[in-house]
C-alpha positions in Angstrom: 90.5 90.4 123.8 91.9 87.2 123.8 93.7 85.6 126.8 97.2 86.3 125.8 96.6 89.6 124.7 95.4 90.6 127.9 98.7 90.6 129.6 100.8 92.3 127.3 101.6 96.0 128.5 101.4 97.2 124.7 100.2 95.5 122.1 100.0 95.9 117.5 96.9 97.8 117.3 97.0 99.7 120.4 97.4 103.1 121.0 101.3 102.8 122.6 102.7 101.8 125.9 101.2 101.8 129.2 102.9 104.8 131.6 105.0 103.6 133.7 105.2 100.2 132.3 108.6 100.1 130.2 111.6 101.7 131.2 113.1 104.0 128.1 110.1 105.1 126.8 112.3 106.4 123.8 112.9 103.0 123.1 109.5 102.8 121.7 108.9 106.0 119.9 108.4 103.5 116.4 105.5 102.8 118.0 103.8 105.7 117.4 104.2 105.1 113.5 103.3 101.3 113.0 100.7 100.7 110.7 99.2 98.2 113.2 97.9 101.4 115.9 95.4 101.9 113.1 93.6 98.7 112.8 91.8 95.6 115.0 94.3 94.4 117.8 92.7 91.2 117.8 93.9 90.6 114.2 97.7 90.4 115.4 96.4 87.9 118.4 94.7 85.3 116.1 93.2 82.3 118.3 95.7 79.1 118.0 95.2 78.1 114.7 93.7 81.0 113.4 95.3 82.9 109.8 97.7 85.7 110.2 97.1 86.5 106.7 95.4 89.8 107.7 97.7 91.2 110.4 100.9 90.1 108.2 99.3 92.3 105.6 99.5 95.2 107.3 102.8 94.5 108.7 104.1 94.2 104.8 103.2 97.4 104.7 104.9 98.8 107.6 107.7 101.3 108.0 108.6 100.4 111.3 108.6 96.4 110.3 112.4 96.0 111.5 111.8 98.0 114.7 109.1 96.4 115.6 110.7 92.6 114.8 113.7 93.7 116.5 111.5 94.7 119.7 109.9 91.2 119.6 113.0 89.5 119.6 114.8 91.5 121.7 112.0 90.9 124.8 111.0 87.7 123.5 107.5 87.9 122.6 105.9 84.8 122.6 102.7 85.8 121.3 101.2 87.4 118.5 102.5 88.9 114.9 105.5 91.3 115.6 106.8 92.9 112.5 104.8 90.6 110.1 106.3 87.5 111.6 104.2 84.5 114.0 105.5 83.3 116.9 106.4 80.1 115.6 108.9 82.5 112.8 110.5 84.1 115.8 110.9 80.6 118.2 112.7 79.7 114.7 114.4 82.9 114.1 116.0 82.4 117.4 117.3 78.7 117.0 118.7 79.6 113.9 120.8 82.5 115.6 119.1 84.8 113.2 118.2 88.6 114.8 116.1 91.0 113.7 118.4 93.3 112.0 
């Protein structure tokens, strides 16, 4: 698990949210349906430098792309691929006033 990944209360490829950890658990019932809960966390946490091709993949895929883009905007994740986009897509995303939606 990489260093980033670590501190993250849920993460693509994990089973779902910590108890206890996020307020309206409803909130993050798309969870339960992203493609990403059924393959290698470490994929969506590639080392600096490292390709995204894989984990944007199975993001392209996705039903629950837009929810889960909209999650990563909306609590500015600054790591890892949320809803098949980098961090360095969101950072932009944001500066252009663009949202998830």
């Amino acid at each position: 698990m990489s260093r980033q990944h670590a501190s993250l209360p849920w993460s693509p490829g994990a089973a779902g949210p910590l108890p206890g950890v996020l307020a309206d658990v409803a909130e993050m019932d798309w969870m339960d349906l992203a493609r990403c809960a059924e393959t290698d966390p470490e994929s969506f946490f590639p080392d600096k430098g490292g390709s995204t091709r894989d984990a944007k993949a199975v993001c392209r895929g996705c039903e629950v792309r837009r929810k889960c883009l909209a999650y990563a905007m909306d609590h500015d994740e600054r790591f890892g691929i949320w809803g098949g986009t980098s961090e360095s897509e969101r950072r932009r995303m944001r500066r252009q006033g663009r949202s998830a939606a």
